[in-house]
N, C-alpha and C positions, 0 to 999 in steps of 0.2 A: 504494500500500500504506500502510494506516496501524501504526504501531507503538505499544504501550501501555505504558510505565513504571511502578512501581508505587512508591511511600515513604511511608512516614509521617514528620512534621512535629514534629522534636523542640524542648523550650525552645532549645536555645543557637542557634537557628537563627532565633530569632523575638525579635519587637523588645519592648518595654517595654509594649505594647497586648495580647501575644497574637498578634499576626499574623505569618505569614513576613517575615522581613524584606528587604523591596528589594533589598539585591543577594543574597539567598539564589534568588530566582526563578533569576536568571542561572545560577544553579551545577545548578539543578534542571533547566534547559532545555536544559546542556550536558552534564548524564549524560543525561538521556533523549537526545540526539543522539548521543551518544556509545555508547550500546548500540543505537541502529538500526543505526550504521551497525557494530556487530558482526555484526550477523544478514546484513547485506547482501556479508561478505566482503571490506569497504575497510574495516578497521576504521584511527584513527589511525596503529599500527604498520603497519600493510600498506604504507599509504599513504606516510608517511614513507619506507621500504623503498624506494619509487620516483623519489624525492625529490618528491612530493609536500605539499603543506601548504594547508592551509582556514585564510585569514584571515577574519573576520567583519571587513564592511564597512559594513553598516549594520544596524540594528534598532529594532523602533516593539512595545513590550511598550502592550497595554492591560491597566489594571485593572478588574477589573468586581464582583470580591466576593472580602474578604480570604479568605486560607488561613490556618486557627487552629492552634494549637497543637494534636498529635494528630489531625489529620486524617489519614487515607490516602489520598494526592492520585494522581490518575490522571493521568498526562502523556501526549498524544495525538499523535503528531510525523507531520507527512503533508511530503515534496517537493513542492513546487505545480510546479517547473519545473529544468532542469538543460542548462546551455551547456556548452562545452567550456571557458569561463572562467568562470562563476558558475554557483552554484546558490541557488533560494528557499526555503527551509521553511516552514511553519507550523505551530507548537504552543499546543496549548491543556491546560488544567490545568484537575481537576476536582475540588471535594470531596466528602467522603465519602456526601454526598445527591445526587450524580453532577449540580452545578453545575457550571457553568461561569464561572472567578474569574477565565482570564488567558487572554488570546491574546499571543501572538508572532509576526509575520512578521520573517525573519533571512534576509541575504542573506551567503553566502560566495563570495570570489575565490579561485580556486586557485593557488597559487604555487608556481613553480616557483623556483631558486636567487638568490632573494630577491625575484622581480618576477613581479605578474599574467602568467599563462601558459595557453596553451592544453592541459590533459591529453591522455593519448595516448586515441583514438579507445577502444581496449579497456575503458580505463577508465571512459571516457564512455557508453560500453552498458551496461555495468552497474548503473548510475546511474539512463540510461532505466526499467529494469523497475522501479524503485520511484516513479516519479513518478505522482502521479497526481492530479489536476484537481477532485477531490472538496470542495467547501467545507462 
């Protein structure tokens, strides 16, 4: 399943060029992750609730064409894959001429009472129905 974010690109979020600014991407890539997974029923609160927790482990952001100030950027969040100890995303960002200015592949560990942990099975099915292998 892919999910589609929508915001426009205010000054205080962008650098001295006009462009978003670098760690503004990061903040952008974790609301739109952060409202998949609302629609998906694990939202952060759920999940906490179970004592649950998504550390981000690693991530490789490419640039490929700035986002300007007033853009309406469309963030594209797809699961590539999902263990019972990690999962992959990737997200791409687009501007307002439906460019393509940034990919993200982001991996999280799921942790349970401070250490890498395996989720319970339940949780891990519902994870399956949004993955999906489309590049």
């Amino acid at each position: 399943m892919k999910h589609e974010f929508h915001k426009r690109i205010y000054g205080y979020e962008c650098d001295i060029y006009g462009h978003l600014n670098n760690a503004n991407y990061l903040q952008l890539f974790e609301a739109a992750r952060s409202e998949f997974l609302l629609i998906t029923d694990l939202s952060i609160e759920k999940l906490s609730s179970l004592g649950i927790s998504i550390f981000i482990s690693e991530s490789l952001i490419k640039y490929k064409k700035p986002v300007e100030l007033n853009d309406v950027v469309k963030v594209v969040s797809t699961v590539k894959s999902c263990s019972r100890v990690k999962s992959v995303w990737k997200q791409e960002i687009y501007n307002d001429s439906n460019e393509l200015c940034t990919v993200l592949e982001i991996q999280g560990v799921f942790v349970m009472n401070g250490k890498p942990a395996r989720i319970p099975k339940e949780v891990h099915s519902v994870y399956l129905q949004y993955v999906t292998s489309d590049d």
